[in-house]
N, C-alpha and C positions, 0 to 999 in steps of 0.2 A: 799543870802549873803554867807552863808556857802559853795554853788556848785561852784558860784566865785572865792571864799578865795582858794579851793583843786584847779583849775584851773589854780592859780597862782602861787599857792609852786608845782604842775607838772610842770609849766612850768621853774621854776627857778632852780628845781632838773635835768629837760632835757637838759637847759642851760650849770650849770656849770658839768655835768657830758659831756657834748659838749666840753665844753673848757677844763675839763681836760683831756680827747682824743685827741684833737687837740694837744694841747702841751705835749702831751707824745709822739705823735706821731713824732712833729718836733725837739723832745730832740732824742727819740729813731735814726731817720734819720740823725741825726746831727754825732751822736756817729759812727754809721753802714759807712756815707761818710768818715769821721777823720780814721776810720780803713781801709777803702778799700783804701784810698790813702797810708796810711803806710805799706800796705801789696803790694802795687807797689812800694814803693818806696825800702821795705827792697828786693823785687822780683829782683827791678834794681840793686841792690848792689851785690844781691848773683850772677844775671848772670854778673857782674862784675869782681865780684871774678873766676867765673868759666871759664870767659874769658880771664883768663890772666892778667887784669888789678890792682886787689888787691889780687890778686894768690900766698899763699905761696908755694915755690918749696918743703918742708918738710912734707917726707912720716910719716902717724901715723901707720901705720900697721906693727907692727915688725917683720912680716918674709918679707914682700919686703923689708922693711928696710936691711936686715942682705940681700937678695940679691941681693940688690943693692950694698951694701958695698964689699959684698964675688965676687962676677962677675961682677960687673961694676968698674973694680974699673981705667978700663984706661978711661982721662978725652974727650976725643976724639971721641973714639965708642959710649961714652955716649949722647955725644952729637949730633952726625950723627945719634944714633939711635932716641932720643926724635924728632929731626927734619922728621925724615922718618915718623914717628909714631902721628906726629902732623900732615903733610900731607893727612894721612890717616882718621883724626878726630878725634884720640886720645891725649888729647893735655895735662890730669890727671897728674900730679907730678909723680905717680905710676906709670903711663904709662908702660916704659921701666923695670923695673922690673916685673910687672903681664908678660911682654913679653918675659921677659927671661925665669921665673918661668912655664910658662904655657910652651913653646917648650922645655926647659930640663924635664917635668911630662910628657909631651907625649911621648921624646925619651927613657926616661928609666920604664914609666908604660906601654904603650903599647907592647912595647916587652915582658916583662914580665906578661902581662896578654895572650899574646898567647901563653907562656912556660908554664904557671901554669894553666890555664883552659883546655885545654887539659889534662893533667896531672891529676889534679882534675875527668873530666869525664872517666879515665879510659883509651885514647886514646891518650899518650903522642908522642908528634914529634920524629918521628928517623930519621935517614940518615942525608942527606945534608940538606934538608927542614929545621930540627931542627936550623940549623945554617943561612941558606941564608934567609928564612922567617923574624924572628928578626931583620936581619942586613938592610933588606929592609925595614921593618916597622920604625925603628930604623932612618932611609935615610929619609924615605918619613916622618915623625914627625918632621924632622928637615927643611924639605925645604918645604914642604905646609904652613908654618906660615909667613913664609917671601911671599911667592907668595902671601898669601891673604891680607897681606901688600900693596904690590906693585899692585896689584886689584886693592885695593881699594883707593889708593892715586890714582891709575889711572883715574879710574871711576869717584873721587872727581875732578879732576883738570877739567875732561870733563863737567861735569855737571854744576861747576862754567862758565865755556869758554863759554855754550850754555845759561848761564842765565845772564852773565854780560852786551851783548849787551844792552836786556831790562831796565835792571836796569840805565843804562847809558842814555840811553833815556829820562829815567824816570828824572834821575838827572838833565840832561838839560832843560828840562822843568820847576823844580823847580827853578833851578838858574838865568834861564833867566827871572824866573816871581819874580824874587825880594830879593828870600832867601840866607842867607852866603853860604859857601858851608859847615857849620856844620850842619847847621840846616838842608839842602838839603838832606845831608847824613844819616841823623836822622830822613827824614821825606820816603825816599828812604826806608829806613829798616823796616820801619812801614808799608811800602805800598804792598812790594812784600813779605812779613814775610810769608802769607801763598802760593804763589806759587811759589814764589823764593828762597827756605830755607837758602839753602848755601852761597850767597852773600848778603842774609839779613843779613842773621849771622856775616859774616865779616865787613859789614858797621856798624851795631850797634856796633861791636866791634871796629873801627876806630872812630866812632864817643865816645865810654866809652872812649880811651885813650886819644883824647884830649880834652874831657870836664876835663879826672881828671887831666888834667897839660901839658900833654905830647905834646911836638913840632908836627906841623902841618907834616913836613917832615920825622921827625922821625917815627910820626902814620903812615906817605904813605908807607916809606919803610917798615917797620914792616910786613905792610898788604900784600905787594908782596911779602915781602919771607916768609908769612906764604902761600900764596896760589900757589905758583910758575906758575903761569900762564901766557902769552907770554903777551897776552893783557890785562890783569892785571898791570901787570909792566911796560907796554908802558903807561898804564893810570897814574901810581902812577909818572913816570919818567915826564912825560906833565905837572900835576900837579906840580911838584916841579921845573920843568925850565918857568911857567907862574910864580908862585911866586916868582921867583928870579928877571924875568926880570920884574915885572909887567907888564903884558900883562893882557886884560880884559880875566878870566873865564870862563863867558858865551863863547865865540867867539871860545875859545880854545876845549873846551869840543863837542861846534856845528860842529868841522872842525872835531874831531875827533871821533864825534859818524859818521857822514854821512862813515867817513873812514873806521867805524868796518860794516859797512851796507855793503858798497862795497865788505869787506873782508870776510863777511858770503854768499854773493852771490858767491863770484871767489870759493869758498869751497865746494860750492853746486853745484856749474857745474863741477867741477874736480872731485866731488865723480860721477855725470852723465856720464861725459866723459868715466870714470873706468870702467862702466856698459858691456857694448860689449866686454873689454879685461878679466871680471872677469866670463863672461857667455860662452868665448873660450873652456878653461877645462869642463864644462861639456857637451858641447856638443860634445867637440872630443870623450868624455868617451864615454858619453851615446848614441848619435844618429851616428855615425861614424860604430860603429857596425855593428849595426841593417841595414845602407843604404849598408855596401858592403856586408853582408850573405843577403839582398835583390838582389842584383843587379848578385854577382858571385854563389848564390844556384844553380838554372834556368840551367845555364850552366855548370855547375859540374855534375848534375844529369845527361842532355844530354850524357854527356861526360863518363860517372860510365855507362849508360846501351847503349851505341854505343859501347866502348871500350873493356869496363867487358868481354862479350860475345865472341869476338873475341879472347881477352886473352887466355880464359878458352879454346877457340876451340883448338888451337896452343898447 
């Protein structure tokens, strides 16, 4: 009776030590699920904010502040420059002043650290060098920052141009299978996030501006002049003359992905075509040489010991 009775309070102590495991455990998962959504959702806000969308333009860092106030202060430069410099990826309120800030320290520190380092070691600059050296460094501080600029908006507008097809595709596919074209846009962004970077990035960001309000048309121009891209803007321009005239979507998008197919095949035969004209230069360099001290040696030499000898005789 007694082996029983221990039998039953084990089993009732296995029980509810059972149940209160279980339910700590779907309290604990409850809790862990409510945070990880909140931690997307504060995620999607801040890359909202980072995007532009709930973007305050107000620098907190008081020396860009002071120069941006001190050297930006025409409204114009400022704004052709934030636009160059969002091109490039840089899209920070700061932007434009770390830009200025950073190319006036390199035009007046690196000259000054090849006057005073010298100097310091004992082996200070004289002559012209003292002077022309500085002035160069001085030159070249001031225009390597804009070319790596201009790189790299380069670079960006290419790499959006060679991943927007895909993405385009992708869209079409979405739209014709049912979706708005927000969601399309939204579900685009999610899809090619990790091998598409840059045109993810702009569709999640077209798609934050008009979940937060913003006109369907306004979002499309936005997106072209932030990317400046040829077929960008023939996309964002299609988009806003289907909406206007109501024209079905799908059909418009269908006409014009097949049209970018077409337009990266005519691209790739013209870069082929170039082949033979761009392979001219070196072979005139290189192999042009080599075939006439081939061909005119042989008879020079003939010519140096039939000649030579005779010369000498006379």
């Amino acid at each position: 009776m007694l082996a029983l009775f221990d039998i039953l309070i084990q089993l009732l102590t296995f029980g509810a030590v059972f149940v209160g495991v279980l339910f700590a455990q779907r309290t604990v998962g409850a809790a862990l699920t409510v945070r990880r959504r909140m931690g997307d959702q504060m995620g999607a806000v801040a890359q909202a904010g980072e995007s532009g969308v709930m973007r305050s333009d107000a620098i907190e860092n008081r020396f860009l502040n002071w120069v941006q106030s001190a050297l930006l202060t025409d409204t114009a430069d400022r704004s052709k420059l934030r636009r160059d410099l969002a091109l490039a990826g840089f899209e920070h309120p700061a932007a434009p002043a770390t830009y200025v800030a950073t190319r006036m320290s390199l035009a007046i520190g690196l000259p000054l650290l090849l006057i005073v380092g010298p100097t310091l070691l004992g082996r200070p600059l004289a002559g012209l060098g003292a002077i022309v050296f500085p002035l160069v460094l001085c030159g070249l501080s001031l225009i390597l920052p804009r070319w790596f600029i201009n790189q790299r908006a380069k670079g960006r507008r290419g790499a959006i141009e060679l991943e927007f097809p895909d993405a385009l595709d992708l869209l079409v596919v979405c739209v014709e299978a049912g979706l708005g074209l927000e969601a399309a846009v939204v579900r685009v962004a999610q899809e090619v996030k990790a091998s598409h970077p840059r045109i993810a990035e702009e569709f999640g960001r077209l798609a934050d501006e008009m979940e937060a309000g913003r006109g369907r048309a306004d979002a499309l121009r936005a997106m072209g002049e932030r990317v400046d891209v040829d077929s960008v803007k023939s996309f964002v321009a299609l988009l806003i003359q289907t909406e206007a005239l109501g024209v079905s979507i799908a059909q418009s998008l269908r006409t014009y992905s097949v049209e970018m197919r077409e337009t990266r095949f005519l691209k790739a035969e013209e870069k082929a075509m170039r082949i033979p004209v761009l392979m001219t230069l070196p072979i005139v360099a290189c192999f042009m040489p080599v075939i006439i001290v081939a061909l005119l040696l042989p008879p020079l030499i003939d010519v140096a010991r039939t000649l030579m000898p005779q010369l000498a005789g006379q």
